[in-house]
Structures are given as C-alpha cells and as structure tokens.
BAVEX-879800 format. One record per residue (C-alpha): residue number from 1; chain; x, z, y. Coordinates in steps of 0.25 Angstrom, whole numbers, plus 2048, in hexadecimal, padded with zeros to 3 digits. Last residue first. Example, Ala and Ser with C-alpha at 12.3 -4.5 7.8 and 13.67 -1.06 7.14 Angstrom:
<rs>
+-----+-------+-----+-----+-----+
:   n : chain :   x :   z :   y :
+-----+-------+-----+-----+-----+
:   2 :     A : 837 : 81D : 7FC :
:   1 :     A : 831 : 81F : 7EE :
+-----+-------+-----+-----+-----+
</rs>
This chain:
<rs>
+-----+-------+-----+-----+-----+
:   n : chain :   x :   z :   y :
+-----+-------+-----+-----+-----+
:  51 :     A : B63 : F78 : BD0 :
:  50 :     A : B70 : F7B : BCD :
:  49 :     A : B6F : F82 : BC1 :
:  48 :     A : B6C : F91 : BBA :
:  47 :     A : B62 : F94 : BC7 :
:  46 :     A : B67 : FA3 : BC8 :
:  45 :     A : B74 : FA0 : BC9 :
:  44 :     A : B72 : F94 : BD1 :
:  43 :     A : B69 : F9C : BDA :
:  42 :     A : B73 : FA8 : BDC :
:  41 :     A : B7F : F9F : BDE :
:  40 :     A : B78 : F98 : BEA :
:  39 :     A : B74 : FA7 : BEF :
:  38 :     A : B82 : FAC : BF1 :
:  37 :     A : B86 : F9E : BF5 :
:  36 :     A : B7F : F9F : C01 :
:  35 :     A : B72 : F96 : C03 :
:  34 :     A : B6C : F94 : C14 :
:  33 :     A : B60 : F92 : C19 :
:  32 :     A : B58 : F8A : C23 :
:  31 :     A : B62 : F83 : C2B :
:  30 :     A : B59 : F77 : C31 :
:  29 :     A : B5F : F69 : C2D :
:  28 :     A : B50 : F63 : C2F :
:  27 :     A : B4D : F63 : C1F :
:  26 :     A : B51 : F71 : C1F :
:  25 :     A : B5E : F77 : C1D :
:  24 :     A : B66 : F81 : C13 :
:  23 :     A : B74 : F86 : C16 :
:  22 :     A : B80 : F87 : C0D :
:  21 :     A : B86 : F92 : C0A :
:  20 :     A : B93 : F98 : C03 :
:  19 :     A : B9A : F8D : C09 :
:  18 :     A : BA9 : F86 : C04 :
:  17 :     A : BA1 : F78 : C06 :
:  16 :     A : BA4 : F73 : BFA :
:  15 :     A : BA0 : F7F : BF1 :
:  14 :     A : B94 : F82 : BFA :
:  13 :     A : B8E : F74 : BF8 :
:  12 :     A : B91 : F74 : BEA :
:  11 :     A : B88 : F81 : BEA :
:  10 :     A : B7E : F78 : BF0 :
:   9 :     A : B7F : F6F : BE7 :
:   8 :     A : B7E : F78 : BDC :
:   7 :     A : B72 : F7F : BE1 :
:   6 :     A : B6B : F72 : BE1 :
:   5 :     A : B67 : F6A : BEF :
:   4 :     A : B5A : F66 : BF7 :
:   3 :     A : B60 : F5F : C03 :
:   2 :     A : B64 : F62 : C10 :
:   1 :     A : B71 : F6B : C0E :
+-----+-------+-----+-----+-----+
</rs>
C-alpha cells in the first residue's frame, strides 16, 4: 500500500485479497516491512477503533 491507511482498511484489504499479510513500502516502492494479521488484530484490539 502507498499511502497512509487505517487499520480497518487495511484489514479490508486482507479480507478482499484472501491475505493474512500485506506489505509495507516506502515512498520509492522499496519493500520495507510487512503487517500479518496476527498483529493487525492486535493493534485494533488494543486501539478500540480503526484509526
């Protein structure tokens, strides 16, 4: 994703792409991480919302 996003949209991402992960890149397109579901679910857990 190339953008700033919400953790709802990216778990929307995750629900309409059937992926437990999604990856995380820079400005120029570089891989520089990656969020799994696991941890996804944990942040909006913790977080109480979306954002």
């Amino acid at each position: 994703m190339r953008r700033r996003v919400r953790l709802l949209e990216v778990a929307a991402l995750m629900a309409r792409l059937h992926s437990p992960l999604v990856a995380v890149v820079d400005t120029d397109g570089v891989l520089v991480g990656a969020i799994p579901l696991e941890r996804l679910l944990t942040s909006l857990a913790i977080s109480g919302s979306g954002g």
